[in-house]
KELUM-910001 format. One line per 4 residues: number of its first residue (from 1); their letters; for each residue x, y, z of C-alpha. Coordinates in steps of 0.02 Angstrom, whole numbers, padded with zeros to 5 digits, always signed. Layout:
N
NUM> A> X/Y/Z; ...
This chain:
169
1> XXXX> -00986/-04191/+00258; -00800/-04101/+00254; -00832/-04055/+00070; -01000/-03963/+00128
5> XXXX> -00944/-03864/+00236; -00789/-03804/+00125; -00914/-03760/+00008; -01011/-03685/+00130
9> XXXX> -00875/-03590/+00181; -00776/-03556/+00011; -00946/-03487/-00092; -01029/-03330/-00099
13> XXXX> -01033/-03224/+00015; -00933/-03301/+00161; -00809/-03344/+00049; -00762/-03158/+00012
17> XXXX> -00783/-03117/+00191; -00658/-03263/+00221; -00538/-03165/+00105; -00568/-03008/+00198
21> XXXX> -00527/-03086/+00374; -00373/-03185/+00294; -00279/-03012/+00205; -00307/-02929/+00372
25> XXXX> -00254/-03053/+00468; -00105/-03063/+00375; -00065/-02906/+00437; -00114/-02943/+00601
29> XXXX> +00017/-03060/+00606; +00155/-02952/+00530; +00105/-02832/+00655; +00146/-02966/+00796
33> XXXX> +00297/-03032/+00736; +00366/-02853/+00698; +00320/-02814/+00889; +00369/-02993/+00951
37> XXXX> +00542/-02993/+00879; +00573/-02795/+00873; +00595/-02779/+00678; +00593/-02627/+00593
41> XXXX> +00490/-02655/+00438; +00592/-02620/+00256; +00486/-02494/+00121; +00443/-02657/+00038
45> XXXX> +00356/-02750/+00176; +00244/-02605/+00228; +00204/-02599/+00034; +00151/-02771/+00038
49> XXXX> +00051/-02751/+00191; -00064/-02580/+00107; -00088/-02719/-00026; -00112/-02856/+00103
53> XXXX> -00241/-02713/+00161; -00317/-02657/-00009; -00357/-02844/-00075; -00431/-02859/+00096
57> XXXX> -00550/-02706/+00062; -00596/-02795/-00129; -00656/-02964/-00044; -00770/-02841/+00078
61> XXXX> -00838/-02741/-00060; -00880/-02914/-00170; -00958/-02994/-00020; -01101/-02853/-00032
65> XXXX> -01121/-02848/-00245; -01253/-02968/-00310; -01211/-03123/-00384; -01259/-03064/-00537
69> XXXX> -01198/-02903/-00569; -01051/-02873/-00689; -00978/-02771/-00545; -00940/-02961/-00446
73> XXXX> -00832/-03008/-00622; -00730/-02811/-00612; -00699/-02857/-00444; -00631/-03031/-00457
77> XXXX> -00513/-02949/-00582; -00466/-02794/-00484; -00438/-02952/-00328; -00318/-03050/-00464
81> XXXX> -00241/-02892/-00524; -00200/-02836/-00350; -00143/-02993/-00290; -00042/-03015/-00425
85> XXXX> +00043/-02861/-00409; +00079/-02882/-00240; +00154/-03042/-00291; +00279/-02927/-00403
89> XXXX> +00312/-02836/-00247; +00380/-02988/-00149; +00467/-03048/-00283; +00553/-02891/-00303
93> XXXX> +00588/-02908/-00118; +00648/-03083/-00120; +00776/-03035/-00260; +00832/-02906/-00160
97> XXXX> +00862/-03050/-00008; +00929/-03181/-00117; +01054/-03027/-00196; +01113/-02950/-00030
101> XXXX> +01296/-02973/-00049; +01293/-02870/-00189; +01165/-02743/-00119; +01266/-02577/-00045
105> XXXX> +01268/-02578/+00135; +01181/-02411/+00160; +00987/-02442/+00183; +00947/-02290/+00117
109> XXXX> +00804/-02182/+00154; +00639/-02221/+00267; +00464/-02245/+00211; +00412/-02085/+00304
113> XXXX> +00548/-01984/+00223; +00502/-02030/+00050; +00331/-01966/+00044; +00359/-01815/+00161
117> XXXX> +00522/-01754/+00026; +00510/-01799/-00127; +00364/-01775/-00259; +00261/-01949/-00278
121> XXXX> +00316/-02012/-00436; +00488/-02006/-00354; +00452/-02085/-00177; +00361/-02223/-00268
125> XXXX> +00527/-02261/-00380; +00624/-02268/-00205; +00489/-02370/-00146; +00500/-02503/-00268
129> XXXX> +00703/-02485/-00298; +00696/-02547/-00109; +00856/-02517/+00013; +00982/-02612/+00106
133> XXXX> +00836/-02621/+00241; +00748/-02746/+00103; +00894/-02852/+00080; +00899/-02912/+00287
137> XXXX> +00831/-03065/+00328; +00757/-03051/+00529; +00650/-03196/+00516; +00609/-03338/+00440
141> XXXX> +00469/-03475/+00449; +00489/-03664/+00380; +00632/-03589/+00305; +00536/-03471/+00210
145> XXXX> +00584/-03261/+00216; +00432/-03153/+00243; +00436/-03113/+00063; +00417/-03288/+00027
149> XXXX> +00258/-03300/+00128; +00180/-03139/+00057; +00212/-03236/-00146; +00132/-03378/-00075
153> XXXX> -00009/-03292/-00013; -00039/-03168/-00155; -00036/-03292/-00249; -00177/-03405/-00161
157> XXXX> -00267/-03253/-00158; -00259/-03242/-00346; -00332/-03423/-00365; -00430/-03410/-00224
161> XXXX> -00527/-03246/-00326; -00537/-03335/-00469; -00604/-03496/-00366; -00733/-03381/-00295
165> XXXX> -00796/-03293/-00451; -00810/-03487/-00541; -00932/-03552/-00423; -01055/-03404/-00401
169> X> -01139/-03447/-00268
């Protein structure tokens, strides 16, 4: 009975829709702790939120392609490729949180600044450098950093693509 509805749930369609709601409400939540506990999110974490955002928009898109279209299989790795290299971005920002005694105290410039004053290619080296903001840790859950979290959930969201794309149905 439980396994038939997971695989009601988990297949086809409603599984990518269940992707969808799950990377948005990811940043739902980061919206609501950020407000909750008056952070000020780091370059980094609104980086991994756009991603949070743009797997999200992937798992809509695949929900609406035919089963058996070679467009479901580009998605699934466009979903893996995305997740994965939002995974890179949270690992990047968990180096920077388990490094921060050596990080320089000044947190350098904002996310707003970057793109508004210096030519892309530059702002997105900033970006991914991160700043002291990155190195701060405000919060933490089960003794996990935010950063944490997001490489756990990329990651799902890598297996949970290719899960998706296996079963077809």
């Amino acid at each position: 009975m439980l396994q038939k509805i997971f695989n009601t749930l988990l297949t086809g369609k409603r599984g990518y829709l269940l992707g969808f709601v799950l990377c948005f409400g990811i940043v739902a939540l980061a919206l609501v702790i950020q407000t909750t506990y008056k952070l000020e999110p780091c370059p980094l974490c609104i980086t991994q939120r756009m991603v949070f955002m743009g797997l999200g928009v992937l798992f809509l898109i695949a929900a609406f392609i035919p089963v058996s279209s070679i467009f479901k299989k580009i998605f699934a790795v466009f979903q893996v490729l995305t997740a994965l290299g939002g995974a890179g971005v949270a690992i990047r920002h968990w180096y920077l949180q388990a490094n921060r005694e050596s990080m320089i105290a000044d947190c350098g410039v904002g996310f707003d600044y970057m793109f508004e004053n210096f030519p892309l290619q530059k702002a997105f080296k900033l970006l991914f450098r991160g700043t002291g903001d990155c190195a701060a840790i405000d919060w933490t859950f089960l003794g996990l950093t935010l950063p944490q979290l997001g490489l756990i959930s990329f990651l799902g969201f890598a297996v949970f693509a290719v899960y998706l794309i296996s079963k077809r149905a």
